[in-house]
PyMOL Python script that loads the backbone (N, CA, C, O; Angstrom):
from pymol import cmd

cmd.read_pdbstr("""\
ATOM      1  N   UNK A   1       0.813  -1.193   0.000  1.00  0.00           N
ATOM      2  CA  UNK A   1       0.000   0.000   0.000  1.00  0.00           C
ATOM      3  C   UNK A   1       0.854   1.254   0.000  1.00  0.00           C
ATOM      4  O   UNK A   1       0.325   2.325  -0.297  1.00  0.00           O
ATOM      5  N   UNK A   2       2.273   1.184   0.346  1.00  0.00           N
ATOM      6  CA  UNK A   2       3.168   2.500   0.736  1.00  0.00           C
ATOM      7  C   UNK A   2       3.314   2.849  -0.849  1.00  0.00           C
ATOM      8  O   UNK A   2       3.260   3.925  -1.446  1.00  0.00           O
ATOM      9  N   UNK A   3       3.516   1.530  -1.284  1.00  0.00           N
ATOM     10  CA  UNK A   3       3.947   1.877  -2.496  1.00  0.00           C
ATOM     11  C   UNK A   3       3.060   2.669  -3.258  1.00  0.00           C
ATOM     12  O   UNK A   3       3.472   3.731  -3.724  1.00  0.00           O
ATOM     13  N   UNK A   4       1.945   2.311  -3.442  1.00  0.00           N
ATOM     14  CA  UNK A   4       0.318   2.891  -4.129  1.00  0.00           C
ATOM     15  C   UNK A   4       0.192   4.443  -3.672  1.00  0.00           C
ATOM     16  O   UNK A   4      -0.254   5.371  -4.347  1.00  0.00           O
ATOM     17  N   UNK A   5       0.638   4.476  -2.515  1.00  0.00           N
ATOM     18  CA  UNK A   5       0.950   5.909  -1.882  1.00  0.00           C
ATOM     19  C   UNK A   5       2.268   6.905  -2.180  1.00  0.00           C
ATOM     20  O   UNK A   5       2.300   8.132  -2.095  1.00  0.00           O
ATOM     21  N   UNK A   6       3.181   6.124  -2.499  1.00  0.00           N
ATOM     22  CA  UNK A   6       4.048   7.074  -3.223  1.00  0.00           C
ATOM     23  C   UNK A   6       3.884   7.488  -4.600  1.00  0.00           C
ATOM     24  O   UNK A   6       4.142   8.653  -4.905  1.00  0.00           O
ATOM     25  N   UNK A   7       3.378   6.442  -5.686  1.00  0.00           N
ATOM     26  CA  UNK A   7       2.983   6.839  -6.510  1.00  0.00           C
ATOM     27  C   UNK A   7       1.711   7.746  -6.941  1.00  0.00           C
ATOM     28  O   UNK A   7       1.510   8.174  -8.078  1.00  0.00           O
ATOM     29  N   UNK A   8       0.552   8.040  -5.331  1.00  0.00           N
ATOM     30  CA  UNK A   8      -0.352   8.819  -5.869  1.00  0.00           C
ATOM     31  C   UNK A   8       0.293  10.331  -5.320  1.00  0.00           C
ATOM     32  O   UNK A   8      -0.576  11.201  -5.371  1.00  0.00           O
ATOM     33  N   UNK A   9       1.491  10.784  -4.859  1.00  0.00           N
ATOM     34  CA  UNK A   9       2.315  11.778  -4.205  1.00  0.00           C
ATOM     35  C   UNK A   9       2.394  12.137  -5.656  1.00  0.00           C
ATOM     36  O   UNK A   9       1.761  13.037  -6.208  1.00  0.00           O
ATOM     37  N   UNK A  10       3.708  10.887  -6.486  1.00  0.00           N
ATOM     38  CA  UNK A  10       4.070  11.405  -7.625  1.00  0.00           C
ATOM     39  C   UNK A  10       3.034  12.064  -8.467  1.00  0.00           C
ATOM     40  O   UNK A  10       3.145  13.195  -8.940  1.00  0.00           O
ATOM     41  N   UNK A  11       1.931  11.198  -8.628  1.00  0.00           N
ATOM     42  CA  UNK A  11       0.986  11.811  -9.214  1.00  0.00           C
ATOM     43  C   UNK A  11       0.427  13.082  -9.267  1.00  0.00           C
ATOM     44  O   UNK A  11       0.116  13.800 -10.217  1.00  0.00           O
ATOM     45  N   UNK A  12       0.378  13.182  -8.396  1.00  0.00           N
ATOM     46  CA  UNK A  12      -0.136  14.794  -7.600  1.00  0.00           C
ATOM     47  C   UNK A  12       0.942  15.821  -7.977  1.00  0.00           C
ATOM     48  O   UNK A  12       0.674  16.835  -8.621  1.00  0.00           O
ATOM     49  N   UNK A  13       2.008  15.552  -7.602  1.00  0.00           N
ATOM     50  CA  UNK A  13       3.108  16.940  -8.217  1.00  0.00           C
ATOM     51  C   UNK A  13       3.200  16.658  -9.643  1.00  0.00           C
ATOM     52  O   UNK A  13       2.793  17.632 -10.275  1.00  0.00           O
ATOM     53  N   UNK A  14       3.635  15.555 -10.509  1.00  0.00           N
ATOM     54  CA  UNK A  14       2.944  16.119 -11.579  1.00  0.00           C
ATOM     55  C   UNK A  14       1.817  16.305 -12.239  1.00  0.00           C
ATOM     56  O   UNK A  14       1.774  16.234 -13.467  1.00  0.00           O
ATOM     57  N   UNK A  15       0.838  16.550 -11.536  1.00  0.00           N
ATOM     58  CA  UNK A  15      -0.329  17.224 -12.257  1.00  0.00           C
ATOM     59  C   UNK A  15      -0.112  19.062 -11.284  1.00  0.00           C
ATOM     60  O   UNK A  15      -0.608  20.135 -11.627  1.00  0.00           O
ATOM     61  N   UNK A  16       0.605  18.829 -10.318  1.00  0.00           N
ATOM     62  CA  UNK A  16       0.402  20.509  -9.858  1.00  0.00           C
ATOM     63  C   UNK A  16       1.696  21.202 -10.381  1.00  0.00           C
ATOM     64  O   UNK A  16       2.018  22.372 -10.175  1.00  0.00           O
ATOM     65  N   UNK A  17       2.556  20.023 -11.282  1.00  0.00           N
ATOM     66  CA  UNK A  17       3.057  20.954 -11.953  1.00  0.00           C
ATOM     67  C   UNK A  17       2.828  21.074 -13.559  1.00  0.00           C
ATOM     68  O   UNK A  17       3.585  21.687 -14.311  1.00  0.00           O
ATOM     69  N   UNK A  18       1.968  20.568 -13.847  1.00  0.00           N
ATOM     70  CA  UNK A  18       0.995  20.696 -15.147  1.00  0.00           C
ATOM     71  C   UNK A  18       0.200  21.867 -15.165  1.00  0.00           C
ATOM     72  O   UNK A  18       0.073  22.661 -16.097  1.00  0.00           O
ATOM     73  N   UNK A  19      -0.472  21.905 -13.723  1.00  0.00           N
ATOM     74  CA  UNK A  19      -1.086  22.666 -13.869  1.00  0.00           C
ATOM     75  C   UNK A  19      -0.566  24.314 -13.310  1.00  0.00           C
ATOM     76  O   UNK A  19      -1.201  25.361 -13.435  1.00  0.00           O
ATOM     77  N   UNK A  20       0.401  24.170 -12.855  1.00  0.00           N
ATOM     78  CA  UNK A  20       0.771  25.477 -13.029  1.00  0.00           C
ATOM     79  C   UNK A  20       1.732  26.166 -14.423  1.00  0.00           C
ATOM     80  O   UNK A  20       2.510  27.120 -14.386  1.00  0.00           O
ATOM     81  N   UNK A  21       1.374  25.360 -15.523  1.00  0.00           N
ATOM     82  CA  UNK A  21       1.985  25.742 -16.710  1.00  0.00           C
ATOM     83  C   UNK A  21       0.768  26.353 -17.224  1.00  0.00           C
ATOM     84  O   UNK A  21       0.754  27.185 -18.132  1.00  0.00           O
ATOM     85  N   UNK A  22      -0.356  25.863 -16.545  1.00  0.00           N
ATOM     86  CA  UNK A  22      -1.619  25.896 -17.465  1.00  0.00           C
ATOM     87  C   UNK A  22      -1.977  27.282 -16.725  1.00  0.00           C
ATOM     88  O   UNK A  22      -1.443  27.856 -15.776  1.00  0.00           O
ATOM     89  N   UNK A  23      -3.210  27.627 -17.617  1.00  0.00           N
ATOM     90  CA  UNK A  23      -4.271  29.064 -17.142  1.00  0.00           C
ATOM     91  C   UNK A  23      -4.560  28.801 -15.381  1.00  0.00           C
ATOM     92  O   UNK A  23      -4.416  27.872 -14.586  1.00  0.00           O
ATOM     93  N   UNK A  24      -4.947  29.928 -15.358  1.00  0.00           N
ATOM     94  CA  UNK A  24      -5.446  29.182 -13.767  1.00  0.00           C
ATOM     95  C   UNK A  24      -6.813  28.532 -13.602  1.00  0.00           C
ATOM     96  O   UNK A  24      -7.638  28.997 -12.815  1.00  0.00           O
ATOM     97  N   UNK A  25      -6.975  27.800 -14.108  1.00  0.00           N
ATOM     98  CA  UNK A  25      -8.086  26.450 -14.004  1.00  0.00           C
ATOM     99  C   UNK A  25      -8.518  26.136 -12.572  1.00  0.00           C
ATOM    100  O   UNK A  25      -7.636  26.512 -11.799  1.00  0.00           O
ATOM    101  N   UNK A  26      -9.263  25.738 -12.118  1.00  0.00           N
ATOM    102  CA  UNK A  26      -8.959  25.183 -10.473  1.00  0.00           C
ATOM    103  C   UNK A  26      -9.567  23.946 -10.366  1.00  0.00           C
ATOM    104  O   UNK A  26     -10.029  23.611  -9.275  1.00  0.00           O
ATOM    105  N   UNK A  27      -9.665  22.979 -11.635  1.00  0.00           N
ATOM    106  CA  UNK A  27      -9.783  21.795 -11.712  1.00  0.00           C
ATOM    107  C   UNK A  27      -8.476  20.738 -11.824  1.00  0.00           C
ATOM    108  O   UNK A  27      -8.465  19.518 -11.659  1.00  0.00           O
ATOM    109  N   UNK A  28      -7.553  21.514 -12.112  1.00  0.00           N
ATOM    110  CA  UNK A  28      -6.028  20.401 -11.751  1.00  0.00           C
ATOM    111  C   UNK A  28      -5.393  20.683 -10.446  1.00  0.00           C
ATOM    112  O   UNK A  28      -4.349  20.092 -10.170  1.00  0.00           O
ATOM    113  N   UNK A  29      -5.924  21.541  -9.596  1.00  0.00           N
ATOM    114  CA  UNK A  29      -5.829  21.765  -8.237  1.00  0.00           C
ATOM    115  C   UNK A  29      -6.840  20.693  -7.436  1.00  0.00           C
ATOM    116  O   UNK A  29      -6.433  20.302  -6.342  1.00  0.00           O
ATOM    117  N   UNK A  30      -7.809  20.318  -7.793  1.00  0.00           N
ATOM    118  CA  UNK A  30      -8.807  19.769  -7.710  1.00  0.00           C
ATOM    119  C   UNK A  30      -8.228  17.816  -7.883  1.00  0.00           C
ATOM    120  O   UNK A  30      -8.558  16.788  -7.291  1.00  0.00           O
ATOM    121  N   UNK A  31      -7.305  18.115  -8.945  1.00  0.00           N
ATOM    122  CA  UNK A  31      -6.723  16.383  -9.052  1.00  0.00           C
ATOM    123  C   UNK A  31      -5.847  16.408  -8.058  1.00  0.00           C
ATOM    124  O   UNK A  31      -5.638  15.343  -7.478  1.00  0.00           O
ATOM    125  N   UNK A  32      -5.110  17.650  -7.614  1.00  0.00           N
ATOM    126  CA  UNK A  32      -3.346  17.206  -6.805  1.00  0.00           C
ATOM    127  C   UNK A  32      -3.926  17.005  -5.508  1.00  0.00           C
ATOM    128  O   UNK A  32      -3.337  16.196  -4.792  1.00  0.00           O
ATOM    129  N   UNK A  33      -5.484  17.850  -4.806  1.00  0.00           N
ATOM    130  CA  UNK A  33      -6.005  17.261  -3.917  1.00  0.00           C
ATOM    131  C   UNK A  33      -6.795  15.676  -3.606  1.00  0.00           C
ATOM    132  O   UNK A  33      -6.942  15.066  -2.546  1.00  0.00           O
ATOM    133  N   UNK A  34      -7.160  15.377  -4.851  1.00  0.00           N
ATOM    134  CA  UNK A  34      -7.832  14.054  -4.733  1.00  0.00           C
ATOM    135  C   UNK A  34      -6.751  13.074  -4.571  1.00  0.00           C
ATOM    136  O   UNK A  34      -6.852  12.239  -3.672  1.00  0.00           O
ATOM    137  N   UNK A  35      -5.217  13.092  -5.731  1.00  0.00           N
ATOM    138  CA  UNK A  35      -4.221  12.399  -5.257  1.00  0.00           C
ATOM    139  C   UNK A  35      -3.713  12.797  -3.939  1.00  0.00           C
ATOM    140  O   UNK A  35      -3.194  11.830  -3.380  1.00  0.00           O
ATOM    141  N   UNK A  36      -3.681  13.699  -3.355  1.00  0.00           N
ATOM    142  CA  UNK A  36      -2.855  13.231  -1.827  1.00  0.00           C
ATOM    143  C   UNK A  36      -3.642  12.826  -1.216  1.00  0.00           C
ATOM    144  O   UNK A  36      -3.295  12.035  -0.339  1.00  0.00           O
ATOM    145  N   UNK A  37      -5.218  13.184  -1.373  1.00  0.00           N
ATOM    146  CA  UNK A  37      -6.096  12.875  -0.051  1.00  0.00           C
ATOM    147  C   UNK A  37      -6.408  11.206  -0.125  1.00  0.00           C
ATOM    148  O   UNK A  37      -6.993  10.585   0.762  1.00  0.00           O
ATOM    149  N   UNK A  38      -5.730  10.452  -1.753  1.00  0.00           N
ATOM    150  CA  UNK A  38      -5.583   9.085  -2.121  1.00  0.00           C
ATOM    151  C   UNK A  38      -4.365   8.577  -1.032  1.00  0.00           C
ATOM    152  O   UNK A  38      -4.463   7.715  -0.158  1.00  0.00           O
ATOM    153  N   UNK A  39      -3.484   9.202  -1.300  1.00  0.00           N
ATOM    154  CA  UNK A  39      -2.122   8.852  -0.834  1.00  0.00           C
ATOM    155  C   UNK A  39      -2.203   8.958   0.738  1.00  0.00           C
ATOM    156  O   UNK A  39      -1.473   8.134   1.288  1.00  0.00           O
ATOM    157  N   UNK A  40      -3.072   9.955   1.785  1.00  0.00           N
ATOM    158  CA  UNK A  40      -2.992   9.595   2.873  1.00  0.00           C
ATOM    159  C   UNK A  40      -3.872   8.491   3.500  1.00  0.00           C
ATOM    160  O   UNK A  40      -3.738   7.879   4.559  1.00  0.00           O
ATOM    161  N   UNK A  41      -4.960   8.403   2.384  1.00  0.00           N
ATOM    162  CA  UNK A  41      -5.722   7.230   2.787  1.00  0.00           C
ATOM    163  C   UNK A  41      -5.157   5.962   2.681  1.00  0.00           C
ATOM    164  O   UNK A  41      -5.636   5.145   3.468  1.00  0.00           O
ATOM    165  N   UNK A  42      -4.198   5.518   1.872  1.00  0.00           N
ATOM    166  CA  UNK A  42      -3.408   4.717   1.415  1.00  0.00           C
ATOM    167  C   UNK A  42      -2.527   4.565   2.777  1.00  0.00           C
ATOM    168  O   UNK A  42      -2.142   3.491   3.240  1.00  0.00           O
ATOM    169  N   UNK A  43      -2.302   5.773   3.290  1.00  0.00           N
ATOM    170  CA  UNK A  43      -1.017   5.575   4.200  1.00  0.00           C
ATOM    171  C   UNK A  43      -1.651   5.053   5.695  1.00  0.00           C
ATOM    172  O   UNK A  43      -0.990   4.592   6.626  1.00  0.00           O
ATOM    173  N   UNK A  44      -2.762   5.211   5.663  1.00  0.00           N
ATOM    174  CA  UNK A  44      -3.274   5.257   7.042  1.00  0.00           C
ATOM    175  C   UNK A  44      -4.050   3.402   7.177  1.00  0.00           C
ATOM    176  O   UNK A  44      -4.065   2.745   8.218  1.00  0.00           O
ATOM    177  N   UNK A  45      -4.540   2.998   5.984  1.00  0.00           N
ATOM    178  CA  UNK A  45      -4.436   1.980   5.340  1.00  0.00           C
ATOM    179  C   UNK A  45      -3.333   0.807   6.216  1.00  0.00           C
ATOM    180  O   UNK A  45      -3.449  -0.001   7.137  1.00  0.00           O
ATOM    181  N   UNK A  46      -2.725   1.078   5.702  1.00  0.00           N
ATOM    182  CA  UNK A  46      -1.174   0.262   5.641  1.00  0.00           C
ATOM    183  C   UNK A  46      -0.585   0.600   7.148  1.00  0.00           C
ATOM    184  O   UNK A  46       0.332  -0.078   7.612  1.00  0.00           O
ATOM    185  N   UNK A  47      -1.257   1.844   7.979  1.00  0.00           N
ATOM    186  CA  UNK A  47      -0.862   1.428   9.461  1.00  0.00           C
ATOM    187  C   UNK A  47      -1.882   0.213  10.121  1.00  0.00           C
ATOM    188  O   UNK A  47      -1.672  -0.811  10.771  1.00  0.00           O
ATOM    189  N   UNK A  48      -3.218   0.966   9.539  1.00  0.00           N
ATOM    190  CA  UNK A  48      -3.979  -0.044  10.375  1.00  0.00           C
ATOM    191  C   UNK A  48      -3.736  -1.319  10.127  1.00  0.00           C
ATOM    192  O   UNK A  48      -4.021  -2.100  11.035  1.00  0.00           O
ATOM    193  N   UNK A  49      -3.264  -1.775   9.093  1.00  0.00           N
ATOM    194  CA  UNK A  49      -3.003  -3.198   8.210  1.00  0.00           C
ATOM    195  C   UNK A  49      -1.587  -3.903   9.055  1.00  0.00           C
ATOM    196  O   UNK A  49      -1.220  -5.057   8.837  1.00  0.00           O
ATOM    197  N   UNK A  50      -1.067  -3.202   9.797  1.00  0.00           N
ATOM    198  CA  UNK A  50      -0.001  -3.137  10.573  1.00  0.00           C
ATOM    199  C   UNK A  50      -0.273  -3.497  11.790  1.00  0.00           C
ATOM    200  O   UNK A  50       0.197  -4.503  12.321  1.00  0.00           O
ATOM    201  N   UNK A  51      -1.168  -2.583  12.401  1.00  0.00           N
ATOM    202  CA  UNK A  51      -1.214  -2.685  13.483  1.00  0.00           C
ATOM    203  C   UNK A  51      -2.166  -3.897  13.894  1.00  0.00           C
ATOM    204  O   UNK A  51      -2.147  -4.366  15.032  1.00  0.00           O
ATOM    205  N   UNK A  52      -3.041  -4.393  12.832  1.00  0.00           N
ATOM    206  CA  UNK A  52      -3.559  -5.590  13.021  1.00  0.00           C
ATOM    207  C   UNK A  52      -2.796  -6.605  12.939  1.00  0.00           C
ATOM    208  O   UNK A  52      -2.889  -7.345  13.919  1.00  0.00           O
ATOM    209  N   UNK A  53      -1.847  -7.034  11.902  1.00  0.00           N
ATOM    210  CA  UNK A  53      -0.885  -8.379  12.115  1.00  0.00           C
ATOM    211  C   UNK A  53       0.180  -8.241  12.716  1.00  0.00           C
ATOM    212  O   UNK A  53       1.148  -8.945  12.427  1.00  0.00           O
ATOM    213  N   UNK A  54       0.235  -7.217  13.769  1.00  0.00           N
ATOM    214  CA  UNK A  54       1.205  -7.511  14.689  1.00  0.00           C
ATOM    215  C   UNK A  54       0.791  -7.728  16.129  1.00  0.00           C
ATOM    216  O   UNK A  54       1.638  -7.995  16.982  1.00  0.00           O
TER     217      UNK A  54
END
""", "prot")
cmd.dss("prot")
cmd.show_as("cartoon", "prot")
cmd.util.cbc("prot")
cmd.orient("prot")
């Protein structure tokens, strides 16, 4: 799951740096939030997943 979570990080900076090439839109602001708010769910995930098999 860490992993799924680093890659939705990556994801997120490059789309917030896509989108700061772009007009100011506030729909690719709108993706770099859905990827991190992926990536902490992911992370929090993988504690509880932790803290159960141990």
């Amino acid at each position: 799951m860490r992993n799924m979570a680093c890659r939705a990080v990556a994801q997120a900076s490059l789309v917030a740096t896509t989108a700061s090439l772009d007009d100011e839109q506030p729909w690719p602001l709108l993706q770099v939030a859905g990827w991190l708010t992926t990536a902490a769910d992911l992370v929090q995930q993988a504690d509880a997943l932790e803290a159960v098999l141990v």
